[in-house]
N, C-alpha and C positions, 0 to 999 in steps of 0.2 A: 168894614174893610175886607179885603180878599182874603185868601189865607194865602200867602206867599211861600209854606214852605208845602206843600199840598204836591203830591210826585206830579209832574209832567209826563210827556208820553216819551220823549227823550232821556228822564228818566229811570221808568221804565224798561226802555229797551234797553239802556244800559245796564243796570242790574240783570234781566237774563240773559245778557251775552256774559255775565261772571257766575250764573247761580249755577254751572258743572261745576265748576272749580270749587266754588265755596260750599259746595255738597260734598265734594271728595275730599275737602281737607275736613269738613267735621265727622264725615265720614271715619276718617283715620285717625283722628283724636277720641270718641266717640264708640265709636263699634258698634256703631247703632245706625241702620238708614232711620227708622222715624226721630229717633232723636234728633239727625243732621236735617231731615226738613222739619222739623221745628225749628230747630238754631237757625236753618236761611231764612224762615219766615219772619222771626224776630228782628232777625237784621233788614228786613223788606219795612216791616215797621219802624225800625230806626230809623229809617233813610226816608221814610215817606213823609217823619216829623222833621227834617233838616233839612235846614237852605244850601240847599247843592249847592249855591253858589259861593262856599264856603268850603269845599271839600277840592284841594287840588289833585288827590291824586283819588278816584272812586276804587278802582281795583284793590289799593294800598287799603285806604279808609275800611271797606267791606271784609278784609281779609284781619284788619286787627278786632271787625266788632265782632266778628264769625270765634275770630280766635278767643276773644276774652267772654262771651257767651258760651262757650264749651267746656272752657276755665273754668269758669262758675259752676255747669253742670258736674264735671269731675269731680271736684273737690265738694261737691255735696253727696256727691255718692259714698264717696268715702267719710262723711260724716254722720252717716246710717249706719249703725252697725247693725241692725236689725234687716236690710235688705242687702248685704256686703254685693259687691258688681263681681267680684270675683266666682262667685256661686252662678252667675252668668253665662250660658254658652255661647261660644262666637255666631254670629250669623254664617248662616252656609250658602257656598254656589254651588251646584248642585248639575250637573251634563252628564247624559249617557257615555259609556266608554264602547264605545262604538269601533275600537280598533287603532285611529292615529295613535300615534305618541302623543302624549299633553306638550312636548315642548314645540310642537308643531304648530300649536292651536291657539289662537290670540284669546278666546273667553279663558281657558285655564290657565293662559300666563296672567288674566287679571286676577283669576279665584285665587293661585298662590300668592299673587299680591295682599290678598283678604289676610292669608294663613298668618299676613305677619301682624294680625291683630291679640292674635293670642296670647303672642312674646309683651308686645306691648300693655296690655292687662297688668302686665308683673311692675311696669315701671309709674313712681309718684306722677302727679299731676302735671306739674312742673317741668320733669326731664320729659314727659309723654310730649308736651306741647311744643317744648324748642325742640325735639327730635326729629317730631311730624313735620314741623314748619320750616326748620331748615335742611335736612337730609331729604326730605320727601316733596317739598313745596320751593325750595331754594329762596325763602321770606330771611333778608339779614340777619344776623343777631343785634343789631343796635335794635331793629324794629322788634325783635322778640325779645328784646330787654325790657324796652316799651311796655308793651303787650304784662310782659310778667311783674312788673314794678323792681327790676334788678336792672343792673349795670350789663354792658353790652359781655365784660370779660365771665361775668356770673350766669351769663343765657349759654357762651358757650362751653363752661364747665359742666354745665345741667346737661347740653347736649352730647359732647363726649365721655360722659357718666352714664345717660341711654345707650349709648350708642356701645360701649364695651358691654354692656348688660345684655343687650340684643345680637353683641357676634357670640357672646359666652353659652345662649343658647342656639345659636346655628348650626345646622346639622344637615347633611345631604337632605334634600325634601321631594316631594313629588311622588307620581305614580309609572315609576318607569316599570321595566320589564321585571326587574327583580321581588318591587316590592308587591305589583301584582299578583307574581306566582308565589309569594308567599301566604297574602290574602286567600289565592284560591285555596291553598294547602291546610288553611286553618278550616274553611270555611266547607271545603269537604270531609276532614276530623270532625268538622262538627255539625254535617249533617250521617256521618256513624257513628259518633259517639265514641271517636276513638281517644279518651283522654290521654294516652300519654303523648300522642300527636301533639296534640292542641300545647302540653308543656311546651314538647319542642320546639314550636313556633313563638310561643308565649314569651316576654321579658320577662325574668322574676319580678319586676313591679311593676307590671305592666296595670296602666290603671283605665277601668271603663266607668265612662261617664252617660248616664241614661237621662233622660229627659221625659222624665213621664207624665202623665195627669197630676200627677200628685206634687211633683215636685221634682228637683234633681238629686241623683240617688249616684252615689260613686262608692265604685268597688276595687280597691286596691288586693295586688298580687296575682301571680299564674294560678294558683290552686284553685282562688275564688271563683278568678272570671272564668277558667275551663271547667266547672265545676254547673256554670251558669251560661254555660256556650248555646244551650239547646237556638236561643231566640236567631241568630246568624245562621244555624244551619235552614233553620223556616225563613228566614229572609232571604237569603239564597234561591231557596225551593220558589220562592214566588215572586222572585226579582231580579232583575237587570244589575252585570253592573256598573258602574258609573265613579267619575271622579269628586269628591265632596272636596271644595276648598283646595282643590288638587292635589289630594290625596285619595287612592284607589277604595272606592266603596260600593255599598249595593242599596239599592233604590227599591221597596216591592210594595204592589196596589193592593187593593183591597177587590172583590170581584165586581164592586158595581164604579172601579177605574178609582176610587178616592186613594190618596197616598195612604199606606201602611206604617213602613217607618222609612228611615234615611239612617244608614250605617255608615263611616265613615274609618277607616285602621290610619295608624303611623306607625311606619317600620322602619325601622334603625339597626345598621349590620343582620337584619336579615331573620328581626325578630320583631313581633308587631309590639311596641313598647304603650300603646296607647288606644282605645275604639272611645267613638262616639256613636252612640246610638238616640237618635231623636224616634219617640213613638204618641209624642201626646198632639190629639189632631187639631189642636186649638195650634199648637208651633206650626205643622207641617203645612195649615190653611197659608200661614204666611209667608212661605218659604216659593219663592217662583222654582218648582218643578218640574220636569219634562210630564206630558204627558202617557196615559200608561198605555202599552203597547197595543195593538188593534190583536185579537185572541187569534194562536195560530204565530204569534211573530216572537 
């Protein structure tokens, strides 16, 4: 006998007219693009083993198998203690700052979009998935009661729980005029070596998070990290710079064009309260990067 539930080409075509959508919501549940195309591939194979003709609504159907496939991945990460996702650094968007303003510029209205992956890190499985699904995806809460095996008034507690969690750490964001010139300021301190500069600029807890071969290395307080400034003043020296996740950073190559590192500052009233610095080239291969400037530019 045939195989009757075997994809059609209609389909087919129907699932990639939803697989941006069902990328970008595991995307944001997630924080992972390889992990969201694994999750849409799974759900490619779910649907290839199901008679369509049993599914009334596909969009609906693909958005609860995306949803409870992501479920799954969360709540196993956090059942690792030995590889915790929080030890994790966000994926980065990465653009030359070239001059506009970013609220000008439709790629870094999506990259601050990214930044709010961060905040989300902090929230359970649970509130992460009715958050994303209803604030971010506008998916009901009876259908995300569904999804989470809770009553429809239980999906929207979980979500109004995220959701004061996520205004609790909101904070003016971005790389406007002010937080730029404060980047510059550190990052000329610290190509002189003027430490008590660098305090000035510095949050007293300001914490820098590095990404190296080795592993990721975090440095909490002003004293440490301007004590450890030198690597910003040479990324500076040899680099462009650029918005990371829309926040003002510097981008610098290596001289036969290979990325270097990716810096990235967050400043808060006018003090950078936070750097990320990626330098392990195994990350930066994966990172879509501008190219490095033709020599002379």
């Amino acid at each position: 006998m045939p195989d009757t539930t075997s994809p059609t080409d209609s389909d087919a075509e129907a699932f990639e007219s939803q697989r941006g959508r069902l990328l970008a919501v595991a995307h944001r549940v997630l924080g992972s693009h390889a992990d969201a195309e694994d999750v849409v591939q799974e759900a490619w194979l779910r649907l290839s083993r199901q008679d369509t003709a049993t599914i009334d609504n596909l969009a609906g159907w693909l958005t609860t198998v995306v949803a409870r496939i992501s479920l799954d991945l969360l709540r196993s990460r956090r059942a690792r203690p030995e590889a915790p996702y929080d030890d994790r650094l966000p994926e980065l968007v990465v653009v030359l700052d070239d001059g506009p303003a970013p609220e000008g510029d439709a790629v870094l209205a999506d990259s601050v979009g990214l930044a709010l992956l961060v905040v989300l890190d902090s929230l359970g499985p649970n509130e992460r998935l009715a958050f994303v699904l209803h604030d971010l995806f506008a998916v009901p809460f009876e259908d995300i009661g569904k999804i989470l095996g809770k009553s429809t008034a239980a999906a929207k507690m979980l979500a109004s729980r995220a959701r004061r969690k996520v205004r609790a750490t909101e904070r003016p964001a971005g790389a406007g005029p002010e937080q730029r010139e404060v980047v510059r300021a550190f990052l000329a301190a610290a190509r002189r070596g003027d430490f008590q500069e660098l305090l000035r600029v510095l949050d007293p807890e300001v914490r820098l998070t590095l990404d190296a071969p080795g592993g990721v290395v975090v440095t909490l307080g002003a004293t440490k990290v301007a004590a450890g400034a030198r690597f910003a003043g040479s990324a500076a020296t040899r680099g462009r710079p650029a918005f990371v996740n829309g926040l003002p950073g510097v981008i610098s190559w290596r001289e036969d064009g290979a990325p270097l590192s990716v810096v990235a500052f967050d400043v808060v009233d006018g003090r950078i309260t936070a750097i990320t610095v990626v330098v392990d080239p195994a990350k930066l291969a994966l990172l879509d990067l501008p190219a490095a400037p033709a020599a002379g530019q």
